[in-house]
C-alpha positions, 0 to 999 in steps of 0.5 A: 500500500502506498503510504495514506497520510502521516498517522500510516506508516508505509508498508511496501508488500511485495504481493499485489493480493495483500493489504498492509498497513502500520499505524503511529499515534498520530491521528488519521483524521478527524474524529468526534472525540476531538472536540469532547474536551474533557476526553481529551485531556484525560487522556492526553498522555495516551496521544491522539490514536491509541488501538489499545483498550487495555492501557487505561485509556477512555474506551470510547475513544479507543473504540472510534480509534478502531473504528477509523481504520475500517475507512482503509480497509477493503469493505466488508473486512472486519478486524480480529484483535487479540489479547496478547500476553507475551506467549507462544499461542499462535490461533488459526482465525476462520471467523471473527470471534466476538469472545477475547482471543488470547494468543500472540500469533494470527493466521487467517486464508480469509478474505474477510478477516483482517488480522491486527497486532498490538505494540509498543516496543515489541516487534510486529511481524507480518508474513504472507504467501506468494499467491496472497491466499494466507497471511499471518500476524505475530507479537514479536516481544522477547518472551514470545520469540524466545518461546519460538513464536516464529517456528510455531507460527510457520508450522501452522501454515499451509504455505512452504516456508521458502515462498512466505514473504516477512515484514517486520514493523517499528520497534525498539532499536538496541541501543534502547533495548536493555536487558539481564542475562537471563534474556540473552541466555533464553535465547541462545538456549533457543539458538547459539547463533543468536549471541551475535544479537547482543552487545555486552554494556559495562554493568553485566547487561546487555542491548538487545536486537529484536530485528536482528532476532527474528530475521536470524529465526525467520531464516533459520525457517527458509523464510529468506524474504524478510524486509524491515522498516527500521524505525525506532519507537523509543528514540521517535517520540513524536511518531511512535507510542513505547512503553519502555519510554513512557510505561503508561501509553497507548498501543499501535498496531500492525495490520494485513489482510487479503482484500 
């Protein structure tokens, strides 16, 4: 998709059947809750487009937040959310589900179906077949990947690995992404490869690559075609919700979808 205004960010798909799309906490447009000015500042801290109703933020608000992005999506499509909690559940969506999904990973071969991740900080990817006929959503946080979302996420779908394109959305950088030994260990448990993907600092922790991590797990898999969009949301305050930044804030989210 080319990019729709300064609250999308541009996600250039390398499949035409495939609609991407990333939002920042800028608004797209004008909305009602604009002028509710008692909304507005109570919930100023969460900026003007949080996707997130579990972060404290007003629920009307949010929910017409939700509501906008319907006006960029096919007609018709509706919008799977999921309650993520930083594990390795990885739900295959044939119909939207109006209970809560609890799950870090999304896959759908329906057109009508738009699967959505949450974040902010943690790595949205989002991954497609050559033909366009199923696509998949993943919370890329540490925990998740450490537990080998990716490699479920794969084995899940009919798709042979080597013909799945990847798209991997704003994130914290390392230089932002401090974390314990614990976290380098659970990794390099995972893969030993992956010690290339932490810097050692002067205090016994260590800067974490996110990026690096799931491109390195993604082809470990035979997933070769993996693009990044590089952007950091801890250093790109005015663009990017991050909770490491700001502890409370809003949430962004990484969309795709079959038109």
């Amino acid at each position: 998709m080319s990019c729709i205004n300064s609250a999308f960010e541009k996600v250039s798909w390398p499949v035409q059947h495939v609609l991407a799309m990333q939002t920042t906490c800028l608004t797209p447009k004008e909305t009602s809750h604009q002028t509710d000015k008692k909304i507005e500042l109570e919930t100023l801290q969460y900026g003007a487009f949080n996707l997130g109703l579990h972060v404290g933020d007003c629920q009307i608000k949010v929910n017409e937040n939700r509501f906008t992005l319907y006006d960029y999506l096919p007609a018709g499509a509706k919008i799977q959310w999921l309650e993520q909690v930083h594990g390795s559940q990885v739900l295959v969506v044939e119909q939207i589900s109006k209970q809560t999904l609890q799950a870090d990973a999304s896959i759908t071969r329906n057109k009508s179906i738009a699967l959505a991740i949450m974040t902010a900080d943690c790595l949205p990817i989002l991954l497609s077949n050559e033909a366009g006929t199923e696509i998949a959503a993943i919370h890329g946080g540490w925990r998740p990947l450490a537990a080998d979302i990716i490699a479920k996420t794969l084995s899940e779908m009919h798709t042979d690995n080597k013909q799945i394109f990847a798209w991997l959305g704003p994130c914290i950088s390392q230089q932002y992404f401090e974390v314990g030994p614990e976290v380098m260990k659970s990794f390099i448990k995972l893969e030993a490869s992956l010690l290339s993907c932490f810097e050692k600092t002067s205090d016994d922790k260590y800067h974490a690559d996110l990026v690096a991590i799931a491109t390195s797990l993604l082809n470990k898999q035979g997933v070769m075609s993996v693009s990044s969009l590089n952007k950091c949301t801890f250093k790109e305050k005015e663009k990017y919700y991050s909770y490491r930044r700001d502890q409370q804030t809003g949430r962004m989210a990484s969309i795709i979808c079959i038109p």
